[in-house]
C-alpha positions as CSV (number, residue, x, y, z in Angstrom):
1,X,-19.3,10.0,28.5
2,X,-17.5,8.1,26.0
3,X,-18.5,6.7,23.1
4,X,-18.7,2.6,23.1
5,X,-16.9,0.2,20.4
6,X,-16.7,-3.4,19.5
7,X,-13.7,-4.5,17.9
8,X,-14.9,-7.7,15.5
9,X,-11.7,-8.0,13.7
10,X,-7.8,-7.0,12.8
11,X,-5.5,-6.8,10.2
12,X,-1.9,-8.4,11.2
13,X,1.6,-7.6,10.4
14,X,4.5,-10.0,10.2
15,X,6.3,-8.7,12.8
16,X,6.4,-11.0,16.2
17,X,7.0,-8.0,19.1
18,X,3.5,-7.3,20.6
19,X,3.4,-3.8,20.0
20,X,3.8,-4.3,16.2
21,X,2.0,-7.5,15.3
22,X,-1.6,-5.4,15.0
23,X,-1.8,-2.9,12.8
24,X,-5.2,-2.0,12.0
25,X,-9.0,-3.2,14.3
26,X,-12.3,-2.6,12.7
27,X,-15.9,-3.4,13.3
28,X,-19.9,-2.7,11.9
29,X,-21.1,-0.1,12.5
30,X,-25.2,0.4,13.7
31,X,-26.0,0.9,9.8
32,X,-23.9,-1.9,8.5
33,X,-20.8,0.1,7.4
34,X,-17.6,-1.4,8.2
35,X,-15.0,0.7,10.1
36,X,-11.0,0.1,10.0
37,X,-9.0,2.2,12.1
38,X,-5.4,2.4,12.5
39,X,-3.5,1.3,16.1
40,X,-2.0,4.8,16.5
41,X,-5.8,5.8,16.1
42,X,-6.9,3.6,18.6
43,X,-4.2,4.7,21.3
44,X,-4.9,8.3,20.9
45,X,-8.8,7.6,20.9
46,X,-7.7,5.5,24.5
47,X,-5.4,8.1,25.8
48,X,-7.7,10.7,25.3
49,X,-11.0,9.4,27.1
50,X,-13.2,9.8,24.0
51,X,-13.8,6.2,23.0
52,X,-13.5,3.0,24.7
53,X,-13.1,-0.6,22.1
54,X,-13.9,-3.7,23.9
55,X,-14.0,-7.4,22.4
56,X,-17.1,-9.5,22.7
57,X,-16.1,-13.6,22.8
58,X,-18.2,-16.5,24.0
59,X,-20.4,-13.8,25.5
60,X,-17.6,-12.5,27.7
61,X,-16.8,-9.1,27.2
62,X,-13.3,-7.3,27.4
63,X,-12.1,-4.4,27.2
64,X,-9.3,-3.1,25.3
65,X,-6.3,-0.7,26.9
66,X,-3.4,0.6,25.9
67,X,0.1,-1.4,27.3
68,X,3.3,-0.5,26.4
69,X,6.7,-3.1,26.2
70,X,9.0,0.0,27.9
71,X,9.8,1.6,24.7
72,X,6.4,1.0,22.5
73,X,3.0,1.2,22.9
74,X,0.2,-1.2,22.1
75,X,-3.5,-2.4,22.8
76,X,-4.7,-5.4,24.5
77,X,-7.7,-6.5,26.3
78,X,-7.9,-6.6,30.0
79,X,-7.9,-11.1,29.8
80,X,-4.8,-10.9,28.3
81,X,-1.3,-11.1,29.6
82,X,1.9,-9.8,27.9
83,X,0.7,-10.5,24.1
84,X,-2.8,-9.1,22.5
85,X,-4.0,-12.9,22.0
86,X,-7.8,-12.3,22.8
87,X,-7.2,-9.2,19.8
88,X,-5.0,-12.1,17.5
89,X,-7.9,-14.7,17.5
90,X,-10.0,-12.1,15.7
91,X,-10.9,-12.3,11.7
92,X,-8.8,-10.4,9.8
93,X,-10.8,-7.2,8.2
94,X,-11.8,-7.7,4.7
């Protein structure tokens, strides 16, 4: 079974192209830890089954998935259309 993740906040770039505009998601972890992990990280933890990230908003819950623009890859939640908007309204990680 894989292992469960909320995703509480980002870290933007200054690039505009969905696939580049996130480059790191983080979180708490049970002990009060923070965790920062890279996009590249988070596709490969995807594409491999091991971990699934969701978002938690307004008590709706969504996960995140990998999409790709047809050259690029990049996450998103499932609510979201082309751009990673419920994934941009996040904090950004101290």
């Amino acid at each position: 079974m894989a292992k469960r993740v909320r995703i509480c906040c980002i870290n933007k770039t200054d690039r505009r192209s969905a696939h580049e505009r996130i480059k790191y998601v983080g979180g708490v972890n049970l002990d009060g830890t923070r965790w920062r992990l890279s996009v590249e990280k988070i596709i490969r933890d995807l594409e491999s089954r091991e971990w699934e990230y969701y978002v938690e908003e307004s008590g709706v819950t969504a996960e995140v998935i990998v999409a790709t623009d047809g050259r690029h890859k990049y996450i998103k939640t499932t609510v979201d259309g082309i751009q990673p908007n419920t994934l941009l309204s996040l904090p950004e990680c101290p």
